[in-house]
C-alpha positions as CSV (number, residue, x, y, z in Angstrom):
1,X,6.4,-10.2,20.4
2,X,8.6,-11.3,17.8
3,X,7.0,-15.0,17.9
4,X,3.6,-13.1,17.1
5,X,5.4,-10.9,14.7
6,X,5.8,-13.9,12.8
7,X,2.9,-15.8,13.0
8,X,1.2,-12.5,11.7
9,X,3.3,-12.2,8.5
10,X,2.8,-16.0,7.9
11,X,-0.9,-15.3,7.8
12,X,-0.2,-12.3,5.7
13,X,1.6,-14.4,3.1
14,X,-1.1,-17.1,3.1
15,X,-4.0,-14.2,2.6
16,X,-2.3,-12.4,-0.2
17,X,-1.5,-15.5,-1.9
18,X,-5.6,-16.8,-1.0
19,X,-7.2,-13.5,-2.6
20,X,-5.4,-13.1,-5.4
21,X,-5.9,-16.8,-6.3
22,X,-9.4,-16.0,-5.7
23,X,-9.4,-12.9,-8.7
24,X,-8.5,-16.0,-11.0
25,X,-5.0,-15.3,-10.7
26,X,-2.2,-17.8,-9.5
27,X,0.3,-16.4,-7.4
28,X,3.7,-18.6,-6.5
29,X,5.9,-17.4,-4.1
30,X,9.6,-16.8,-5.4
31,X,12.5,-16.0,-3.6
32,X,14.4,-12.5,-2.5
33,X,15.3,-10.9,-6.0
34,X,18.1,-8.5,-4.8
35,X,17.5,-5.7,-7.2
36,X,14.0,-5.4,-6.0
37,X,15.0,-5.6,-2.4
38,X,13.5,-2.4,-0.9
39,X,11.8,-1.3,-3.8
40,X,8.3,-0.5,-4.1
41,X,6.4,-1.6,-7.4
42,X,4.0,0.4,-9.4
43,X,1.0,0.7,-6.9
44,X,1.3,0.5,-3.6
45,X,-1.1,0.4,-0.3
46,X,0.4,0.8,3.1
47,X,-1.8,-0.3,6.3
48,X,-0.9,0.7,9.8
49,X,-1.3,-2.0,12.4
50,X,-1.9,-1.8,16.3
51,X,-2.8,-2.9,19.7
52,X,-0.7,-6.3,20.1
53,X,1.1,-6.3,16.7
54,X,2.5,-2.8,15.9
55,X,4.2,-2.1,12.4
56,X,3.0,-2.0,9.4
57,X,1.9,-3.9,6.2
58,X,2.7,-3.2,2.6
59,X,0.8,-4.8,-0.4
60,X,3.1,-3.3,-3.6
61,X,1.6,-4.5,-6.9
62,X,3.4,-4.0,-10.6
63,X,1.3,-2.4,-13.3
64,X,0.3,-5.0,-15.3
65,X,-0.9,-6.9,-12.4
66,X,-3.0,-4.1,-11.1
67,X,-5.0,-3.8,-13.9
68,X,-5.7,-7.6,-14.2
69,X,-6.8,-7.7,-10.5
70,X,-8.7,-4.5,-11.3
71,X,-10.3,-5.8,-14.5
72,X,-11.2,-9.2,-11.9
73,X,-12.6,-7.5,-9.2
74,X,-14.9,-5.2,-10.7
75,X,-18.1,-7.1,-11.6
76,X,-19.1,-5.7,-14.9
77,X,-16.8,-5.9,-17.5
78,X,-14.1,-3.0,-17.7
79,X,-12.0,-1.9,-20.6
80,X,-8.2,-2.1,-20.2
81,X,-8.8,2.2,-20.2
82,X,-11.1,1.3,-17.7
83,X,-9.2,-0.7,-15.3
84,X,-6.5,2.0,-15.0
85,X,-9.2,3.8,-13.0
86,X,-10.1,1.5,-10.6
87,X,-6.6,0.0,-10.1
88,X,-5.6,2.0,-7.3
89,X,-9.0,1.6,-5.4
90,X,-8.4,-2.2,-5.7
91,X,-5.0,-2.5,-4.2
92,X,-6.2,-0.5,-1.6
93,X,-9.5,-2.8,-1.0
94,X,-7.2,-5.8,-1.7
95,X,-5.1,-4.7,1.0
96,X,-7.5,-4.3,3.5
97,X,-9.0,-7.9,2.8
98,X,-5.4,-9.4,3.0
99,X,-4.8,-7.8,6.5
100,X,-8.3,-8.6,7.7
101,X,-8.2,-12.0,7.0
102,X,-4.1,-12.8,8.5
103,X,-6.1,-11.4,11.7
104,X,-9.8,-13.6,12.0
105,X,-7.1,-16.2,13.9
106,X,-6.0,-13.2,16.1
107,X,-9.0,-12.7,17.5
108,X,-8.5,-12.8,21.2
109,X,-5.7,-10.3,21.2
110,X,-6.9,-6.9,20.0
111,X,-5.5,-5.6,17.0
112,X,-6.1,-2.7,14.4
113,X,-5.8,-1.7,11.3
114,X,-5.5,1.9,10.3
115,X,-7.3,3.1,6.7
116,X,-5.3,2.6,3.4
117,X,-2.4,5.2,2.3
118,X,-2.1,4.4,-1.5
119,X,0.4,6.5,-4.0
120,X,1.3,5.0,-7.3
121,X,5.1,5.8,-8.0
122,X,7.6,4.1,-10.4
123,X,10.9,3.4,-8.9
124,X,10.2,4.1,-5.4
125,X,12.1,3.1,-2.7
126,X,11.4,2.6,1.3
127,X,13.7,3.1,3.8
128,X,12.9,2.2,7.6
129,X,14.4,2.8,11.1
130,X,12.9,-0.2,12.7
131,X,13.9,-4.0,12.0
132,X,14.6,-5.5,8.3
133,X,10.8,-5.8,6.7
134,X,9.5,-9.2,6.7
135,X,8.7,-9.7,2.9
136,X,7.5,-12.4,0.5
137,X,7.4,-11.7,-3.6
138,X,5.2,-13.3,-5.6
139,X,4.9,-13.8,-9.2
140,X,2.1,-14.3,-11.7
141,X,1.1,-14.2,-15.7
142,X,0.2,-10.6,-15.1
143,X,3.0,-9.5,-13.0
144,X,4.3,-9.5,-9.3
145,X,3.6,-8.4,-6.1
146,X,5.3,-8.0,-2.9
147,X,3.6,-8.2,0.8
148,X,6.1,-6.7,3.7
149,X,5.5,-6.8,7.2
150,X,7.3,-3.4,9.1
151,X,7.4,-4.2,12.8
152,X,7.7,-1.7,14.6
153,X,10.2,-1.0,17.5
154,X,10.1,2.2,18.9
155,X,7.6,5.2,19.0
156,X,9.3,7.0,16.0
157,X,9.0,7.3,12.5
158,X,7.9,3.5,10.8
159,X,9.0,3.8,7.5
160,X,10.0,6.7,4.7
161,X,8.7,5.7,1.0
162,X,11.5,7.7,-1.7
163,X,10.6,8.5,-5.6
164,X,14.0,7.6,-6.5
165,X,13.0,7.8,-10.4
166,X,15.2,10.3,-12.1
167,X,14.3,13.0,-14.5
């Protein structure tokens, strides 16, 4: 399972980097930045995955980027104003796309993806029971973004997403 676990997030990696290249915005990989490590960025989209992979995959996008991969997506041209509207909708669809494509070379082996759970939050934090997320940050002109990969171990409770901002 583990060996598939893998090979999943590797295609998830390779998908998120793809689309958002294909928005017209480079994405490089960079390494684990501790004071980030387990925090969630601005918008964030989580996907449920099942049947011979089980977990679940995050796409976490900061603010600025969100609104450049909004401002991308959306055909017509948007207003910065705009693009604040649609930003959350896009990380979701974005999301979706990334996942769907890390599975066309899963095809023979059943697996599912649940709908997108999307919250915008500053300083959030996640905090799982199961094994150390598998996660990859990227960084572009507009921002960065994080993909994680949340396998899933047991029939409990996946993962617990904290506001840790203080008032």
């Amino acid at each position: 399972m583990k060996q598939k676990q893998a090979s999943f997030f590797s295609e998830l990696k390779r998908s998120a980097e793809q689309n958002i290249l294909k928005l017209g915005i480079p994405a490089k990989k960079t390494f684990r930045v501790p004071d980030r490590e387990k925090n969630l960025d601005d918008y964030t989209s989580f996907v449920q995955v099942s049947g011979a992979i089980q977990g679940g995959v995050i796409f976490t996008v900061e603010s600025g980027l969100a609104l450049a991969l909004a401002q991308s997506y959306i055909l017509d041209p948007v207003t910065p104003e705009e693009a604040k509207s649609y930003a959350v909708e896009v990380v979701a669809e974005l999301s979706n796309v990334i996942c769907g494509n890390a599975l066309t070379d899963k095809a023979p082996h059943p697996i599912y993806l649940g709908n997108p759970l999307l919250f915008v939050a500053q300083q959030a934090e996640i905090r799982t029971r199961s094994a150390k997320p598998l996660t990859q940050y990227f960084n572009t002109d507009n921002g960065s973004f994080q993909i994680m990969f949340i396998p899933m171990e047991q029939e409990s409770e996946l993962a617990t997403i904290m506001n840790t901002k203080s008032e």
